[in-house]
C-alpha positions, 0 to 999 in steps of 0.5 A, a space after each residue: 500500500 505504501 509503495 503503490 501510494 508513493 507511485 501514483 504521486 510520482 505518477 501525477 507529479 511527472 504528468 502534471 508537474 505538480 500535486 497538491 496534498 489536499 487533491 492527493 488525499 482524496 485521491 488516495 483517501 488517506 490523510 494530508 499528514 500520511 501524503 506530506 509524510 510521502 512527499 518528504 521522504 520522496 523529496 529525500 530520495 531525490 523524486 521531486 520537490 516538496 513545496 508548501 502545500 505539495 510538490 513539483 516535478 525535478 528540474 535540474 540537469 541531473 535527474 536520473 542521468 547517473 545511476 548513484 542513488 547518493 546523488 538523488 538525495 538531499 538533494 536541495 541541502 547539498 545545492 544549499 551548501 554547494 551555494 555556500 562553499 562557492 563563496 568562499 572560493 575566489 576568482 582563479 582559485 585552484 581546488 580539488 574536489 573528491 568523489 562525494 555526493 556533495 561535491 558533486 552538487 558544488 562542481 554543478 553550481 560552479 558549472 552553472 556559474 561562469 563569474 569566476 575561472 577556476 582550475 578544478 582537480 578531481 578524481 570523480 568520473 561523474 565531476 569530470 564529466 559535467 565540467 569537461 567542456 565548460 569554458 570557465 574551468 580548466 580541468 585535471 583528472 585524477 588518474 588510476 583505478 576506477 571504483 566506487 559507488 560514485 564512478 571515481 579513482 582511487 588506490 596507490 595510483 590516484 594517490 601517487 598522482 594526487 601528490 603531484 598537485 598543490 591547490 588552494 582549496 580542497 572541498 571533501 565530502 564525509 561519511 558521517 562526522 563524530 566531534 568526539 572522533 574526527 571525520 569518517 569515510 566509508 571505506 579505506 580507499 575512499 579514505 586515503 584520498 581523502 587524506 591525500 586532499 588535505 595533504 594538498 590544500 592550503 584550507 579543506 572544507 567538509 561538505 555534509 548535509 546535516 543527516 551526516 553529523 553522529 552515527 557509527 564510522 568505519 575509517 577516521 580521516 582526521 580529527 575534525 580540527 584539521 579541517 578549515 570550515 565544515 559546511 552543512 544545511 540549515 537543517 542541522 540540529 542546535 544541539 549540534 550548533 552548540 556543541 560546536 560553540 563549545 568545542 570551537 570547531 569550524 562549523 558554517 550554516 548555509 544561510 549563516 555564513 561566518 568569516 
């Protein structure tokens, strides 16, 4: 029942653009809270975009053209913080930015946003492929072995190879952040190039939505003072907030930039 319910609102949200809650439910003859409890949970997977009052159909360059489910998630929290990283990034910068998720969101806001020529380094196959032939970018790929949930090199070969550069900024996504443990990858080759990224950039800049923060953790990059700013989304808890106060670790709201 659930999942035939969810399908018949993706249904009408791909034909008619949009839904309204009150038309669904009495489509459905469900509650509104049971419709915009599906309408939230299928903006997080990725499927559309809530709105006050229903939802609309996606309207981005990146809908269903990658496999990665990771992609398609949060994705309105990453375009958030993508927006706020590329404040920080100053005309004719050179940056790397990894494989994850939400880097993936900051390589599309600086696709879409010519005012600044950057040198990008990257060992994600999905971000070279967005910036390839952007006029503004002028781009490097990592090379080596390609693995991964999200189409990347990694291994001794990316590794070697990422030590030949020396940029400006790194911009890194996490597997989960523990302020009592450092940043988290998912696995060990994911790790090292990531270790790589700091060791190669002046300032690094952790981007995770804030589903990141707390959890389990597999491999430790580093502590998380190592880091230059962590950026996250509005959506982030202030228990969170305030444990970063006290401890005086590098945190940025989207929506709240600090200096």
């Amino acid at each position: 029942m659930l999942q035939e319910r969810r399908n018949h609102i993706l249904q009408k949200v791909t034909e008619n653009g949009k839904v309204r809650v009150a038309d669904l439910s009495r489509e459905l003859n469900c509650s509104e809270v049971t419709i915009r409890n599906d309408i939230k949970n299928m903006d997080q997977q990725g499927l559309l975009q809530r709105t006050h009052g229903g939802a609309v159909s996606l309207e981005n360059k990146v809908k269903r053209k990658y496999a990665a489910e990771s992609i398609y998630r949060n994705t309105e929290r990453k375009r958030e913080i993508a927006a706020c990283a590329y404040e920080y990034i100053e005309d004719r910068d050179t940056i790397i930015i990894d494989d994850a998720s939400s880097s993936f969101y900051l390589a599309m806001h600086i696709k879409e946003h010519p005012e600044k020529r950057l040198a990008v380094v990257t060992n994600s196959l999905l971000v070279g492929n967005e910036l390839a032939a952007v006029r503004h970018v002028e781009l490097y790929m990592i090379g080596g072995h390609v693995g991964g949930h999200l189409a990347a090199t990694m291994g001794d070969a990316a590794i070697e190879n990422m030590e030949k550069f020396h940029v400006d900024k790194g911009f890194i996504g996490v597997h989960s952040i523990n302020f009592d443990v450092g940043l988290t990858s998912i696995a060990t080759p994911q790790m090292q190039v990531k270790r790589a990224i700091l060791e190669a950039s002046q300032q690094v800049f952790v981007l995770a939505d804030s589903s990141k923060f707390g959890g389990g953790y597999v491999s430790v990059i580093c502590p998380v003072k190592d880091v230059y700013k962590i950026i996250t989304d509005s959506q982030i808890s202030k228990e969170y907030i305030r444990k970063a106060e006290h401890e005086q670790i590098p945190l940025v709201v989207a929506g709240n930039r600090e200096q």
